[in-house]
C-alpha positions as CSV (number, residue, x, y, z in Angstrom):
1,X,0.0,0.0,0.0
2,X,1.3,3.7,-0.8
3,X,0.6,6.9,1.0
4,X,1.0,8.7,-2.7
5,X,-2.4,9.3,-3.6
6,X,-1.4,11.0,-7.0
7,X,2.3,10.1,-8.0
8,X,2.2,12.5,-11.2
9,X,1.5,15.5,-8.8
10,X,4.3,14.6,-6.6
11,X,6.7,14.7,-9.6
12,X,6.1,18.2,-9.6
13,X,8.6,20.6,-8.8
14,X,8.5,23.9,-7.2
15,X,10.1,26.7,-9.4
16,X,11.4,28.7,-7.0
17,X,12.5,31.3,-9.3
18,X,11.7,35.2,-8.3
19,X,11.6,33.8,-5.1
20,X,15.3,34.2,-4.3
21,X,18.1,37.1,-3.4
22,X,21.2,35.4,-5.1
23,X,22.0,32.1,-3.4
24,X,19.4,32.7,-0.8
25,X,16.1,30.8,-1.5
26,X,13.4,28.1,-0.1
27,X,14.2,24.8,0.7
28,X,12.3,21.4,1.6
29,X,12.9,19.3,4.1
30,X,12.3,15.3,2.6
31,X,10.4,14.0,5.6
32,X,9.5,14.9,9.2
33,X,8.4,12.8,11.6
34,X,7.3,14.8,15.2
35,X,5.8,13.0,18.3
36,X,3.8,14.4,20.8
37,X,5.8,17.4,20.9
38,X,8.4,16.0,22.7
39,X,10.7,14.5,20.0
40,X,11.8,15.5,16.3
41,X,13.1,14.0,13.1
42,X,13.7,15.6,10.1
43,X,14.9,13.9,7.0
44,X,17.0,14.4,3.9
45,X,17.0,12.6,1.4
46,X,20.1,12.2,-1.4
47,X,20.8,10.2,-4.1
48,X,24.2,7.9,-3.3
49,X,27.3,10.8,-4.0
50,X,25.2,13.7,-3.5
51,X,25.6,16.2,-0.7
52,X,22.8,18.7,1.1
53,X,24.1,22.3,0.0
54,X,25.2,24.3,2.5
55,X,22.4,26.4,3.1
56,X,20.3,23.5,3.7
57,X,22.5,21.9,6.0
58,X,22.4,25.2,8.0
59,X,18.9,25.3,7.9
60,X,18.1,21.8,9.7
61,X,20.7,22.1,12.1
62,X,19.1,25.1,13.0
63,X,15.6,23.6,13.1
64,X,17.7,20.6,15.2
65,X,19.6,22.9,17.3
66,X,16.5,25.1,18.3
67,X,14.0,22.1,19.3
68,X,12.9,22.5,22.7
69,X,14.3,19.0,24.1
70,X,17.0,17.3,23.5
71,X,15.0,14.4,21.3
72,X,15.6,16.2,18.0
73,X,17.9,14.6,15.4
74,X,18.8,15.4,11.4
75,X,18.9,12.1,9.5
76,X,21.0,12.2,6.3
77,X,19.2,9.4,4.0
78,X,20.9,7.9,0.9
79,X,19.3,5.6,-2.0
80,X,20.7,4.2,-5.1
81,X,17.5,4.6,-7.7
82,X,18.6,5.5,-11.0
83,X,15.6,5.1,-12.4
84,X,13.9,8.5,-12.5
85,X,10.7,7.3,-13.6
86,X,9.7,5.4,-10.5
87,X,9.2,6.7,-7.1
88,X,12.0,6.0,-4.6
89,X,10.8,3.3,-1.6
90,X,11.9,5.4,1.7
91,X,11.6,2.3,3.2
92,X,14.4,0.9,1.6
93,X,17.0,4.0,2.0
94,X,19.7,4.1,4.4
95,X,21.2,6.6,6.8
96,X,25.0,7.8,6.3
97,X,24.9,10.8,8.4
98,X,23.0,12.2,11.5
99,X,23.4,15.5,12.9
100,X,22.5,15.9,16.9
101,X,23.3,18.3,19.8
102,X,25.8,20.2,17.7
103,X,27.6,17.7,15.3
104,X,27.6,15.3,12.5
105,X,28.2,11.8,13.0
106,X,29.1,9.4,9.7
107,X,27.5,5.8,11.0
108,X,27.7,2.9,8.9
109,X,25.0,2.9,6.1
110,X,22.2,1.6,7.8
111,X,18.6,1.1,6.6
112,X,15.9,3.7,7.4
113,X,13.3,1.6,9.1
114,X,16.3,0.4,11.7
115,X,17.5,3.9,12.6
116,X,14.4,5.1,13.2
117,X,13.4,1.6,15.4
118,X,16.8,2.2,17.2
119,X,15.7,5.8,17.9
120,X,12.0,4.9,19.6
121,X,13.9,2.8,21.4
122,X,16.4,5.0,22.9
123,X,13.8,7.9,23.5
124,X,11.2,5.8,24.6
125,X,8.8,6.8,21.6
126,X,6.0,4.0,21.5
127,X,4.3,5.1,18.6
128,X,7.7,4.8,16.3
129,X,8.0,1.3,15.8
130,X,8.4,0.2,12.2
């Protein structure tokens, strides 16, 4: 079962041209996952090789950094889809990278799903349990 309701709509871009002051312009965050207002996720999501660009970096550190407990992590995801006509399966992404309390940590490429199992786990989230 998919929670797309209308693939072709999420294909879409946003143009964010005239929206912009030089380098300075909008960005998206991938996923978010937020529970009960205590803890905080947010996710990017790369294709293998790719980077987040500086800017966007900043921003969810930022977003991290400001949370109002210390449950609030930035999850670096990675896939390996080349195919740019089908949708990419979060489920079967992995994390390289997660930012928390002030730094980056490189962790072994691990999948998605177990991260976020590991981290329900350790901040005794109930409802995350994949």
């Amino acid at each position: 079962m998919t929670l797309i309701r209308n693939s072709n709509q999420v294909k879409q871009t946003i143009d964010f041209s005239g929206i912009q002051n030089g380098k300075i312009h909008p960005s998206d965050i991938d996923a978010v996952l937020e529970f009960n207002n205590e803890a905080l996720i947010l996710m990017e999501v790369k294709r293998e090789g790719n980077d987040m660009p500086i800017g966007q970096r900043l921003l969810l550190e930022r977003i991290c950094d400001s949370w109002h407990t210390e449950k609030s992590i930035v999850l670096f995801v990675n896939h390996s889809f080349k195919n740019d006509t089908k949708d990419i399966p979060l489920v079967e992404c992995y994390v390289s990278k997660a930012y928390s309390k002030g730094k980056w940590t490189s962790v072994q490429p691990e999948l998605l799903t177990s991260v976020l199992n590991k981290i329900g786990i350790n901040w005794d989230i109930k409802k995350l349990s994949i």
